[in-house]
PARO-430230 format. One record per residue: chain; y, x, z of N, C-alpha, C, O in turn. Coordinates in Angstrom, 2 decimals. Layout:
N
{chaine:A, nyy:Y, nxx:X, nzz:Z, cayy:Y, caxx:X, cazz:Z, cyy:Y, cxx:X, czz:Z, oyy:Y, oxx:X, ozz:Z}
...
***
This chain:
79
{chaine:A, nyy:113.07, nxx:2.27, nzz:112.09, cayy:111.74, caxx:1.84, cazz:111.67, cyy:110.71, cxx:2.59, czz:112.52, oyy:111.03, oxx:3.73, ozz:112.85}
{chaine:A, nyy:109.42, nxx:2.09, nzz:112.96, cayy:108.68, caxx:2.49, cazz:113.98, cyy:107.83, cxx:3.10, czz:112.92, oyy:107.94, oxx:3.04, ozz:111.69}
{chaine:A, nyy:106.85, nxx:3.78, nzz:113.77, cayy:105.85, caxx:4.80, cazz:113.17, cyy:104.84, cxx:3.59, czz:111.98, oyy:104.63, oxx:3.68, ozz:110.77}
{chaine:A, nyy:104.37, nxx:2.44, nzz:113.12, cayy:103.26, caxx:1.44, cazz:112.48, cyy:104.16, cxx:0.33, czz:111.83, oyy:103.55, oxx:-0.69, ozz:111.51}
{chaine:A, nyy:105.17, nxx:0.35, nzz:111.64, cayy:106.09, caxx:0.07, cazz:110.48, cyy:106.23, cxx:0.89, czz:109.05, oyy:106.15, oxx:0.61, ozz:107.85}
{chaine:A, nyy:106.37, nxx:1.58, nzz:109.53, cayy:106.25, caxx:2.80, cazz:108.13, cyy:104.65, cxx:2.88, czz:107.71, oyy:104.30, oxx:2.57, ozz:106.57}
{chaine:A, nyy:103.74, nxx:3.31, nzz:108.68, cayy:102.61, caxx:3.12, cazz:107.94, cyy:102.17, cxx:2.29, czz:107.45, oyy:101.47, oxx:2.55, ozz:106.47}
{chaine:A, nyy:102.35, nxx:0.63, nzz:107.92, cayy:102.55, caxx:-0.43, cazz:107.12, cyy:103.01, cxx:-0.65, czz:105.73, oyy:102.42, oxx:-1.28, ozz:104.86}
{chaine:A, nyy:104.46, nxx:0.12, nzz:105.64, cayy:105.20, caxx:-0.29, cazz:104.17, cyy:104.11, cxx:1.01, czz:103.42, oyy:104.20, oxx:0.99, ozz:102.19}
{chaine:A, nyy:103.40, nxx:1.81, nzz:103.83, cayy:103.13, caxx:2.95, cazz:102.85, cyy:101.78, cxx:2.39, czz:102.41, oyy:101.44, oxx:2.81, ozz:101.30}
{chaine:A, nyy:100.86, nxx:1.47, nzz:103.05, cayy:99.36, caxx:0.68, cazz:102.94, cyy:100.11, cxx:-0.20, czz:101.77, oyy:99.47, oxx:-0.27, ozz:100.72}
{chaine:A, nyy:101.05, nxx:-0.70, nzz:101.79, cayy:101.22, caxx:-1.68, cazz:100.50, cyy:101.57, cxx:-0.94, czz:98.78, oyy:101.34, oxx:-1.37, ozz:97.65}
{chaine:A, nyy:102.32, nxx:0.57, nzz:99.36, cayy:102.32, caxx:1.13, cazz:97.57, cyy:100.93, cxx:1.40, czz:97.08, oyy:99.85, oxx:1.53, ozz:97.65}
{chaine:A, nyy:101.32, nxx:1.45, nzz:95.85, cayy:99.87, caxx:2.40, cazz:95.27, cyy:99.58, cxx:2.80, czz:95.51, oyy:100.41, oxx:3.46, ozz:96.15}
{chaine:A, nyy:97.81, nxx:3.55, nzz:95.73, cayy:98.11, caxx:4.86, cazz:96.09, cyy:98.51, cxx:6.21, czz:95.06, oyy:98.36, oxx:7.35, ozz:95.50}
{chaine:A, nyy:98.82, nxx:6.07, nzz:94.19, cayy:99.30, caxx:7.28, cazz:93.58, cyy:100.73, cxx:7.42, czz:94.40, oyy:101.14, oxx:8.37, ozz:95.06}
{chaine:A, nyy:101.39, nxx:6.02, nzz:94.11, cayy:102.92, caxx:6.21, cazz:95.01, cyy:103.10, cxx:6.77, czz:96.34, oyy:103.94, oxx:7.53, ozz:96.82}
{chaine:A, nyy:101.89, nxx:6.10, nzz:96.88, cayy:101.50, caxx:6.91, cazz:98.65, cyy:101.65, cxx:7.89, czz:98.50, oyy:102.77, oxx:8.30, ozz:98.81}
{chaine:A, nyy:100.55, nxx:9.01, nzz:97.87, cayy:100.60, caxx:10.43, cazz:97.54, cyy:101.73, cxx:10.83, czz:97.17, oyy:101.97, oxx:11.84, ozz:97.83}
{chaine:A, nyy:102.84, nxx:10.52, nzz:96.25, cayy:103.99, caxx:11.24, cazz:96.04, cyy:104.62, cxx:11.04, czz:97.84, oyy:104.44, oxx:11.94, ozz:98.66}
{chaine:A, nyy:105.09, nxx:10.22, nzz:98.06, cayy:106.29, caxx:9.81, cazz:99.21, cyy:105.43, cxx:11.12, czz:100.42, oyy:106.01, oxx:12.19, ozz:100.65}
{chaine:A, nyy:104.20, nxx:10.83, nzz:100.98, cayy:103.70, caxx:11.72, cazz:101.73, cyy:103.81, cxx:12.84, czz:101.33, oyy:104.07, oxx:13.71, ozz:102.16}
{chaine:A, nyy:103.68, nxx:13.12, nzz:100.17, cayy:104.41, caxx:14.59, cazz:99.58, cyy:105.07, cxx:15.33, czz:99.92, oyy:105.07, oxx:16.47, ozz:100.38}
{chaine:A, nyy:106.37, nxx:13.70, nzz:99.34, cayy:107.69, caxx:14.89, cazz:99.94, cyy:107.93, cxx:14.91, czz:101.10, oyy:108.40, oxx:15.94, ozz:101.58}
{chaine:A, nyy:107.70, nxx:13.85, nzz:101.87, cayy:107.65, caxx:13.68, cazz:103.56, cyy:107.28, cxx:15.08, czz:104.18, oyy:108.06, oxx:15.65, ozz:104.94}
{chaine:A, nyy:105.78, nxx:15.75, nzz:103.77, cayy:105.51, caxx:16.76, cazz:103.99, cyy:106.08, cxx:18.14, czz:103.52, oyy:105.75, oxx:19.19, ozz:104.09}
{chaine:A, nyy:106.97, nxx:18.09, nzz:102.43, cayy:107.58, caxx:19.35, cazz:102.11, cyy:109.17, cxx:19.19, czz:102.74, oyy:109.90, oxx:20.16, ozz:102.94}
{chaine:A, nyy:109.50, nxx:17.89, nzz:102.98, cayy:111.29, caxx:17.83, cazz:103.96, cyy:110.71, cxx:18.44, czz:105.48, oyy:111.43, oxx:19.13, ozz:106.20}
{chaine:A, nyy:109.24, nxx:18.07, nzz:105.85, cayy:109.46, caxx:18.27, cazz:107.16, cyy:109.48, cxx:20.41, czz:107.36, oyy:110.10, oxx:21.12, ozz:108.16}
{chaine:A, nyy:108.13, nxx:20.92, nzz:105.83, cayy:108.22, caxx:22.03, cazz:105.78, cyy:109.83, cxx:22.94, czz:105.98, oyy:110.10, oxx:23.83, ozz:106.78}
{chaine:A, nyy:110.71, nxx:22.28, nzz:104.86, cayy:112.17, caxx:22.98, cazz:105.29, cyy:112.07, cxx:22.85, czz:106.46, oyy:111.47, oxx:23.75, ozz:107.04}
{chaine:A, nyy:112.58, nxx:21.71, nzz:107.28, cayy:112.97, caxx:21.76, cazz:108.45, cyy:112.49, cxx:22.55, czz:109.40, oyy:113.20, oxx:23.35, ozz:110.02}
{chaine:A, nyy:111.59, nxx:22.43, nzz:109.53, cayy:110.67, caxx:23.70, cazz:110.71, cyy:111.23, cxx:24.52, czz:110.08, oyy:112.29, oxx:24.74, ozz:110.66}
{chaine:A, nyy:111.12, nxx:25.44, nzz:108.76, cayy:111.62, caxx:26.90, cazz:108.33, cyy:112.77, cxx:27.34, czz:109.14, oyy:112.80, oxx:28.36, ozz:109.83}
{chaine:A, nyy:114.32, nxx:25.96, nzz:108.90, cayy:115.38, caxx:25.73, cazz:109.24, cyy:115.39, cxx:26.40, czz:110.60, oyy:115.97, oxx:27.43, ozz:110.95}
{chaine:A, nyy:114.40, nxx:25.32, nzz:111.48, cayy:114.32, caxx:26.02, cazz:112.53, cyy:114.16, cxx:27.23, czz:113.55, oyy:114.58, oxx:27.70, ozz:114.61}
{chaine:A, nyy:113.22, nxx:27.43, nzz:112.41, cayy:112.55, caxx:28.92, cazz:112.84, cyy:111.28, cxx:28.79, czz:113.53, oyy:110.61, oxx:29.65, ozz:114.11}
{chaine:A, nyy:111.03, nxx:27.32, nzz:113.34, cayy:109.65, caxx:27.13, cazz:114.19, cyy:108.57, cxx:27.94, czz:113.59, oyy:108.70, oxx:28.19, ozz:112.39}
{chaine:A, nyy:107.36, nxx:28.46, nzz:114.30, cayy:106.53, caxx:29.34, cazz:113.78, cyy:105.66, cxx:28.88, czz:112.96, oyy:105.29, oxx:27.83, ozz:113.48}
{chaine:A, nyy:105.14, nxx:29.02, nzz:112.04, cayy:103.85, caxx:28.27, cazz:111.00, cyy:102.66, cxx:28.15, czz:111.55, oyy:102.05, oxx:29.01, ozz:112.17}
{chaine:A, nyy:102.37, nxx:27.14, nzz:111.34, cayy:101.26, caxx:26.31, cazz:112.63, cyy:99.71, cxx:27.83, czz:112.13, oyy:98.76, oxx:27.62, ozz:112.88}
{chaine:A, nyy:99.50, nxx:28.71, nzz:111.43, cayy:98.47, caxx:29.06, cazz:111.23, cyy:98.69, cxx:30.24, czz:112.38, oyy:97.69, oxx:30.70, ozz:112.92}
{chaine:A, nyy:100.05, nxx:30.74, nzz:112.75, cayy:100.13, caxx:31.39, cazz:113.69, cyy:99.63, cxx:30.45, czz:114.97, oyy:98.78, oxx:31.00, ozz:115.67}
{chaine:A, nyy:100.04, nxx:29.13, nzz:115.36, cayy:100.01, caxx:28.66, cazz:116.26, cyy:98.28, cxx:28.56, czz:116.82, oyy:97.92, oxx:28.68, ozz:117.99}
{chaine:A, nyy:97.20, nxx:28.28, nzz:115.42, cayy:95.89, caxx:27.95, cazz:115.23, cyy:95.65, cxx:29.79, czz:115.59, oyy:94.45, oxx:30.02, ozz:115.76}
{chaine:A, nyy:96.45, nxx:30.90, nzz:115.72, cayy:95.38, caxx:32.26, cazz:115.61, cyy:95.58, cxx:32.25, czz:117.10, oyy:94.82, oxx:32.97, ozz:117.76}
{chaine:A, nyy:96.36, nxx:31.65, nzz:117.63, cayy:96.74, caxx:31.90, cazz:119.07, cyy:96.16, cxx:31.13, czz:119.92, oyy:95.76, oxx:31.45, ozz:121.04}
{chaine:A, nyy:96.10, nxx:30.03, nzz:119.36, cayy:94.90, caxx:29.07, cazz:120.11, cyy:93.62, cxx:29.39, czz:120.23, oyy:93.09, oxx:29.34, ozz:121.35}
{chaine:A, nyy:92.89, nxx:29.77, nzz:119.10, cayy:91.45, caxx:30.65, cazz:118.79, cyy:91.31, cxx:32.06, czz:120.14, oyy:90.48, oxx:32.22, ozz:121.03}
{chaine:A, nyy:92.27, nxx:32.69, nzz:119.82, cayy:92.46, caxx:33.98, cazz:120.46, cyy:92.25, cxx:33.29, czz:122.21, oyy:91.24, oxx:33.74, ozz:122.74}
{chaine:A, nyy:92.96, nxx:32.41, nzz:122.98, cayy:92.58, caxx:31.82, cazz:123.96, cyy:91.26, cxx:31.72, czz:124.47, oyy:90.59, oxx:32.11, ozz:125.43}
{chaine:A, nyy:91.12, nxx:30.90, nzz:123.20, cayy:89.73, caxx:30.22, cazz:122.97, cyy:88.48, cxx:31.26, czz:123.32, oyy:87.77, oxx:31.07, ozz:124.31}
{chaine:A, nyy:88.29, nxx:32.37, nzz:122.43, cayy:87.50, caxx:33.50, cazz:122.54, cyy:87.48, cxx:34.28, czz:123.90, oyy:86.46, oxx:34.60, ozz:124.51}
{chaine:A, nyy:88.49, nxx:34.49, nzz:124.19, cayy:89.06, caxx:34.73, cazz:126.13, cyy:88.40, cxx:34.25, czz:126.76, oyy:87.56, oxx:34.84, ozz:127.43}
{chaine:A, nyy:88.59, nxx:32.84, nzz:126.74, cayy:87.99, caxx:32.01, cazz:127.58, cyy:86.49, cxx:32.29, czz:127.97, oyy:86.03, oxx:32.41, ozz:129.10}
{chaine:A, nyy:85.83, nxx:32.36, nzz:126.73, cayy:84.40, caxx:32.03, cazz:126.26, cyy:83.75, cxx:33.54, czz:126.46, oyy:82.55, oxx:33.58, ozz:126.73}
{chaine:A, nyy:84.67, nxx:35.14, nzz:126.32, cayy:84.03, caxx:36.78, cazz:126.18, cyy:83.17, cxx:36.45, czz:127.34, oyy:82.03, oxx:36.69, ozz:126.94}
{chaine:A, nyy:83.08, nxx:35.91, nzz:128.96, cayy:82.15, caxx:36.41, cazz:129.81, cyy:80.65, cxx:35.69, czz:129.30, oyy:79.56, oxx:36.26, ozz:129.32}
{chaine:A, nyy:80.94, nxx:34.21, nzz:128.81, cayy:79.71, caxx:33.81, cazz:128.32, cyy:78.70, cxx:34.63, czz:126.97, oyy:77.51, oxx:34.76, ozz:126.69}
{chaine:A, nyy:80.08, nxx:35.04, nzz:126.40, cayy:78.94, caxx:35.94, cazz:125.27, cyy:78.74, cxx:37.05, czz:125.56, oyy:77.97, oxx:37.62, ozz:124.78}
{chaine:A, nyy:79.30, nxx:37.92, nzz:126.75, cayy:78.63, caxx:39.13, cazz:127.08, cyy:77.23, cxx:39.09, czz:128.23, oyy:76.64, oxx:40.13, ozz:128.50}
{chaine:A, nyy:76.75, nxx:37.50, nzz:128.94, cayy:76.23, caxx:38.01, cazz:129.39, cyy:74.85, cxx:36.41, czz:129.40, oyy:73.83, oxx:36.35, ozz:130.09}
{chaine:A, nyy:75.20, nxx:35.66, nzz:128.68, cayy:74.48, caxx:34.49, cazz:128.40, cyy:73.14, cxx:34.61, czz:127.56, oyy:73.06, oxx:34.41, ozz:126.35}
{chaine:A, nyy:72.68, nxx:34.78, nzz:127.93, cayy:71.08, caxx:35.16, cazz:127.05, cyy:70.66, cxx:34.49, czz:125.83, oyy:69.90, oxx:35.08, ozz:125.07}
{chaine:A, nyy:71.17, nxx:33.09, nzz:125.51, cayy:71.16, caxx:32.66, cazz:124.67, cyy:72.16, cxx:32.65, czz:123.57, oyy:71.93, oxx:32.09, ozz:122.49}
{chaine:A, nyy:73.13, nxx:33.18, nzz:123.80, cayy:74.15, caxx:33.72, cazz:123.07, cyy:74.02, cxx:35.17, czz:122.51, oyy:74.58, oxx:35.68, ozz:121.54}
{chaine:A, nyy:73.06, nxx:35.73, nzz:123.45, cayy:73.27, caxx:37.42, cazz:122.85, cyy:71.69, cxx:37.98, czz:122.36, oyy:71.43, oxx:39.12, ozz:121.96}
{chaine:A, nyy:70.76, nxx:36.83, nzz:122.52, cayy:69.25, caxx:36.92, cazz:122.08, cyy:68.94, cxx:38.39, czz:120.65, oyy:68.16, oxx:39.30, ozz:120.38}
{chaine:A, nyy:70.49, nxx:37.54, nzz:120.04, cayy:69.91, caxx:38.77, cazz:118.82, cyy:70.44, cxx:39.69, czz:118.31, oyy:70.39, oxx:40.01, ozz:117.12}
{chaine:A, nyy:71.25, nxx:40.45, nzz:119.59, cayy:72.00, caxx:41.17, cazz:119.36, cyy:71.41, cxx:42.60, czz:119.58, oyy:72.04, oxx:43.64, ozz:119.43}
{chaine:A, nyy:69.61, nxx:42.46, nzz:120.12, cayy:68.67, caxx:43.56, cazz:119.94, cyy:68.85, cxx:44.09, czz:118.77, oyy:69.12, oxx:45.29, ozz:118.72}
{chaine:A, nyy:68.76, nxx:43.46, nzz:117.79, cayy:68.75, caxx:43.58, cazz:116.35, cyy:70.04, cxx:44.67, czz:116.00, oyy:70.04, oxx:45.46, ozz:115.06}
{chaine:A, nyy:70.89, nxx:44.54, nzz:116.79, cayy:71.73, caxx:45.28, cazz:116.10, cyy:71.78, cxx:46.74, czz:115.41, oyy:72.54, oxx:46.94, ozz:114.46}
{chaine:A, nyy:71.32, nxx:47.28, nzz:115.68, cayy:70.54, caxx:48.43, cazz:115.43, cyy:69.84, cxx:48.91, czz:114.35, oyy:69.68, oxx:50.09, ozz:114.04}
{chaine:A, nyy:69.19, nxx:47.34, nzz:113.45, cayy:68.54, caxx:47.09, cazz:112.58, cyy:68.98, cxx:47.35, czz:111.24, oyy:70.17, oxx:47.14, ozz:111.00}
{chaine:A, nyy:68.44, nxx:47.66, nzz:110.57, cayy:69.53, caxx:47.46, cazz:109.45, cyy:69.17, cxx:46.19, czz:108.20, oyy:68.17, oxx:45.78, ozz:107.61}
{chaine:A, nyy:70.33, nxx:45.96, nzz:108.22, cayy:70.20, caxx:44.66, cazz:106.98, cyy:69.64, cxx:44.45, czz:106.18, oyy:69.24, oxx:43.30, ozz:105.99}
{chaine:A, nyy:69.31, nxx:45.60, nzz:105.24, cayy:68.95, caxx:45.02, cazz:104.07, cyy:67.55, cxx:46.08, czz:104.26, oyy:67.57, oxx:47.24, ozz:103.85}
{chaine:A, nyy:66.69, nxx:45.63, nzz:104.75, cayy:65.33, caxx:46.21, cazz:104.95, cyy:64.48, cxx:45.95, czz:103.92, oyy:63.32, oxx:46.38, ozz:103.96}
***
């Protein structure tokens, strides 16, 4: 059965029935990755970010509009 086959037969249940089947769809695929040992995607999302910020440190150390208010720092908060 193809992907837009299956999403087909799942547009015709209820949707309460939708919600269960995607359910468990989503907790068989959870074992499996475990099974695997694949890593949990929130590791995968801190590692991507972490890139991300890399990428971007020369623009926020030296972009003027990025670091406008970082005079302030000094300041204290609750004045």
């Amino acid at each position: 059965m193809s992907e837009r086959e299956i999403l087909e037969a799942l547009k015709r249940l209820a949707p309460s029935r939708r919600l269960v089947v995607i359910e468990d769809a989503l907790e068989e695929l959870r074992r499996e990755l475990q099974q695997t040992g694949s890593p949990p995607a929130q590791e995968d999302r801190k590692k991507q970010l972490a890139a991300a910020a890399e990428a971007l440190l020369a623009d926020y150390a030296s972009d003027e509009e990025l670091t406008a208010f970082s005079i302030l720092d000094g300041e204290s908060f609750h004045a």
